[in-house]
C-alpha positions as semicolon CSV with decimal commas, in nm:
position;residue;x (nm);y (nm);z (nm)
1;X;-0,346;-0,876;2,426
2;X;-0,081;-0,921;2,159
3;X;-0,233;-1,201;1,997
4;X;-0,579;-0,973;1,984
5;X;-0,421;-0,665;1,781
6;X;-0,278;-0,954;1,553
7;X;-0,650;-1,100;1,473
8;X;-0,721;-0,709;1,433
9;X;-0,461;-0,625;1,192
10;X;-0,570;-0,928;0,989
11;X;-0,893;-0,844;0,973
12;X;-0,861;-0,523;0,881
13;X;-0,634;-0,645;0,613
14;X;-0,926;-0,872;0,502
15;X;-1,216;-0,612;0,491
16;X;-0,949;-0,385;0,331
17;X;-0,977;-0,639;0,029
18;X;-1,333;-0,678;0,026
19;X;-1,331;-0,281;-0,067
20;X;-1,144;-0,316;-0,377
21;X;-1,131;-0,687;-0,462
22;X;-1,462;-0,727;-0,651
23;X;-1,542;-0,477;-0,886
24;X;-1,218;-0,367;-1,050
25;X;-1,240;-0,734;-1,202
26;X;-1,583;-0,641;-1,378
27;X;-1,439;-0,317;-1,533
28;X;-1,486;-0,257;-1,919
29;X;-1,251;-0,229;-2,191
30;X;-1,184;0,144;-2,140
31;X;-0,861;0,295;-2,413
32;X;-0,835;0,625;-2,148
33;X;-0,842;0,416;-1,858
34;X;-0,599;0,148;-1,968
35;X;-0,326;0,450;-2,082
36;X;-0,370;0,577;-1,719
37;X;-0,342;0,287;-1,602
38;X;-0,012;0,186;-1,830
39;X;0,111;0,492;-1,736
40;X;0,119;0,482;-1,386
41;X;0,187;0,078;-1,352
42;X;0,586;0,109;-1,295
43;X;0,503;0,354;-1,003
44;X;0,274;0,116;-0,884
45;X;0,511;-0,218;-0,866
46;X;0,826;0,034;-0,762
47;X;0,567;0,115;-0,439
48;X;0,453;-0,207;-0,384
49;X;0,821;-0,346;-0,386
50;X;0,979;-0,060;-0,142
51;X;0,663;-0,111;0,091
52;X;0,771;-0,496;0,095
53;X;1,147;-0,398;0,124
54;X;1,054;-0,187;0,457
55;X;0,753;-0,447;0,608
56;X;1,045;-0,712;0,599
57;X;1,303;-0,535;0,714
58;X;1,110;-0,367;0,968
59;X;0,995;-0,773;1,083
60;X;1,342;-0,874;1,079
61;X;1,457;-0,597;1,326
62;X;1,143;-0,663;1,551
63;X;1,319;-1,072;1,537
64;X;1,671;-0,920;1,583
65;X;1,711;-0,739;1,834
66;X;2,074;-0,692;1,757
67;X;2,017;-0,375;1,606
68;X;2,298;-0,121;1,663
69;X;2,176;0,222;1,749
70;X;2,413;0,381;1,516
71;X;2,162;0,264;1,232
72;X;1,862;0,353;1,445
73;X;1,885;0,759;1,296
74;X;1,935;0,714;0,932
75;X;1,645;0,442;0,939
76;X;1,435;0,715;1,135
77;X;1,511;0,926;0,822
78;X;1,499;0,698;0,605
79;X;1,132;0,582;0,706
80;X;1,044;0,951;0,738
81;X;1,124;1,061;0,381
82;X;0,949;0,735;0,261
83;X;0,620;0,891;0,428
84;X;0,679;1,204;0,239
85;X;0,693;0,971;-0,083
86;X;0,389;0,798;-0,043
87;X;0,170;1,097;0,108
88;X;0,275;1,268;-0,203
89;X;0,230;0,974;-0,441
90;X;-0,158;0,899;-0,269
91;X;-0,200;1,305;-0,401
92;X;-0,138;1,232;-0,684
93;X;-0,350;0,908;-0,751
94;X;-0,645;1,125;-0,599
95;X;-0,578;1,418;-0,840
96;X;-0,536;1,168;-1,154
97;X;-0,865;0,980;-1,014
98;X;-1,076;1,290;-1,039
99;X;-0,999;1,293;-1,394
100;X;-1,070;0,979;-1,500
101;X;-1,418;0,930;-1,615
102;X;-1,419;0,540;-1,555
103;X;-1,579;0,517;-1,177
104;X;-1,405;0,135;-1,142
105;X;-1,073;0,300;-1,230
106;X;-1,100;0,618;-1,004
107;X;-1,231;0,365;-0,689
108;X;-0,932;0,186;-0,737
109;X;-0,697;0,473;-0,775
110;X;-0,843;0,629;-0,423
111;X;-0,780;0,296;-0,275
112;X;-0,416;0,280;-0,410
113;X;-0,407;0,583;-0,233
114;X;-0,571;0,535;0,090
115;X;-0,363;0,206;0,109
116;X;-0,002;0,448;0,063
117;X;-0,181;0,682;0,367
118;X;-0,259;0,368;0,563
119;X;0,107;0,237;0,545
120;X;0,282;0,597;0,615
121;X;0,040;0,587;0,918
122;X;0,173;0,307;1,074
123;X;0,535;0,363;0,958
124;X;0,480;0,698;1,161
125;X;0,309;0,465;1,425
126;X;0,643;0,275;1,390
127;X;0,854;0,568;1,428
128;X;0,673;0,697;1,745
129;X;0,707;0,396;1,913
130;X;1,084;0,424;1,880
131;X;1,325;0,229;1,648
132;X;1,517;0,141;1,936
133;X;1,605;-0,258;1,996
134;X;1,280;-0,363;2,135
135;X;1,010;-0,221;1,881
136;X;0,634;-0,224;2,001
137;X;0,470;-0,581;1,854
138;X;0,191;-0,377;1,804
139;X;0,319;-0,122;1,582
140;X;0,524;-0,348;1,430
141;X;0,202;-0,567;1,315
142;X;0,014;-0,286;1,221
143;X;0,304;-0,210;1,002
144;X;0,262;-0,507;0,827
145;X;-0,143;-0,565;0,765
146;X;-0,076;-0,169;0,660
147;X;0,197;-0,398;0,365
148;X;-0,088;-0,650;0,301
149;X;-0,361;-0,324;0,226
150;X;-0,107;-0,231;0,013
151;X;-0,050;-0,532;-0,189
152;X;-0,435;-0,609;-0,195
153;X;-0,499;-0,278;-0,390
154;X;-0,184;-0,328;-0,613
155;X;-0,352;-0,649;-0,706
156;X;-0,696;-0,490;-0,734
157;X;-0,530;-0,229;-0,966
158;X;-0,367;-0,524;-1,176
159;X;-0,729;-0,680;-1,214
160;X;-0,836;-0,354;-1,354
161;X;-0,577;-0,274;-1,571
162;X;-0,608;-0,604;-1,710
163;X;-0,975;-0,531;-1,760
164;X;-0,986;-0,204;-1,950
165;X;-0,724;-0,274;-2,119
166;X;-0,913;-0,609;-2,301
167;X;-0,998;-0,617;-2,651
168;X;-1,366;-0,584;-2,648
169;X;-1,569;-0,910;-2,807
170;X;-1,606;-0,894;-3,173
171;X;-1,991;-0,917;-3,225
């Protein structure tokens, strides 16, 4: 059954990227869009790196099951206050989408932020499960197709900002 909820979390990872993979790319040079963008591109990166930071380290305890349970409690906390962080950071990608009038740039703000709500869903999966020294494959898998979601919109978003942010062709 393991291996099954594997070839699940991949998949899911895959049709994640079909959601956001192909349009951004087609977006047009768009000044408004590419300062929102701009704006919010060191958030972006700072997320994606913390969400790889916590995927690994969350891997390398499910390999090492040398854990002590001293750490067990802060990195309860720890993963707890990074859900806060990212519920509240998806917020407010959905606010700042329903201002933008580009509809390529305001998809693939919502899917930034669906992908942050996917990952705090399985780091609460995560935490449920217990952090103890024999975490639940399952969770911990989830956990990291939740990482790949994440990294497929950051890469969407990086197509897009890329796009709107081109010099339009002299004529």
């Amino acid at each position: 059954m393991g291996k099954r909820y594997l070839v699940f979390s991949a998949s899911l990872a895959l049709l994640g990227s079909a959601a956001f993979g192909v349009a951004p790319a087609s977006a047009e040079p768009d000044p408004a869009a590419c300062k929102t963008l701009t704006d919010l591109q060191p958030k972006l990166e700072a997320q994606v790196s913390s969400i790889n930071a916590i995927s690994s380290r969350e891997r390398d305890v499910r390999e090492n099951t040398e854990d002590p349970e001293a750490k067990i409690a802060s990195r309860e906390d720890q993963l707890s206050q990074t859900i806060g962080i990212q519920d509240a950071a998806a917020d407010q990608l959905r606010g700042t989408a329903d201002t933008v009038e580009n509809p390529q740039v305001s998809g693939v703000l919502n899917n930034w932020a669906d992908s942050l709500n996917s990952f705090s869903e399985a780091l609460q999966g995560r935490i449920d499960d217990g952090l103890d020294e024999d975490p639940d494959p399952k969770s911990a898998s989830w956990l990291h197709a939740a990482a790949q979601r994440v990294n497929l919109a950051a890469d969407a978003y990086r197509a897009t900002l890329k796009s709107v942010c081109a010099t339009p062709p002299s004529s």
